[in-house]
Steps between C-alpha positions, in 0.01 A plus 500: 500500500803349363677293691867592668774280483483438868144457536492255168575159716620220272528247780295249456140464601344341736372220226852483388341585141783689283231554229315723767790723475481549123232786564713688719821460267263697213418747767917556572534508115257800461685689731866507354430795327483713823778333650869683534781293335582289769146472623485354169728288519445363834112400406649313158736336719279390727253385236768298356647358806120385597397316209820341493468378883121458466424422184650180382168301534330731266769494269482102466116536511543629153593265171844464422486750241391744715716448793784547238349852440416525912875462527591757189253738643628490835893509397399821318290636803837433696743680238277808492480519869855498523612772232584836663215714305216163490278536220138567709329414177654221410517341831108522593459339085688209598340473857178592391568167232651309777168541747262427189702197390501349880138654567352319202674120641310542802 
């Protein structure tokens, strides 16, 4: 069962772990495809807005090299999330990157 965008909770957990959250970010990414346009839209944004509230440990878990494509990564995540037909493809290829590159600093 895929999960909605009002069941899919992206506060933080009990552990406070934002890596524990990566898992359910892939989940949200797989289900873009059935969204409408602004369901779409509304699940990038909030993928977006999450790491960038959340994530900022991760990102300077990683070496400086890689923060420098966190950061490029997630600039691009925001741009897409913001255009008025987002790019469902292209968005969950640059997540998808994002999660792997922050996944693997763990």
């Amino acid at each position: 069962m895929m999960p909605s965008i009002e069941s899919a909770s992206l506060q933080p957990p009990r552990d406070g772990s934002f890596l524990s959250h990566l898992p359910t970010i892939r989940e949200m990414l797989g289900s873009l495809d059935t969204l409408t346009i602004t369901g779409r839209q509304h699940l990038m944004a909030k993928v977006v807005g999450f790491i960038r509230d959340r994530g900022g440990d991760a990102v300077r878990n990683v070496g400086w090299r890689d923060q420098r494509v966190a950061i490029e990564l997630l600039d691009g995540l925001a741009v897409e999330s913001s255009r008025p037909m987002p790019d469902v493809h292209e968005f969950a290829h640059r997540a998808e990157s994002l999660v792997a590159l922050l996944s693997a600093a763990a």
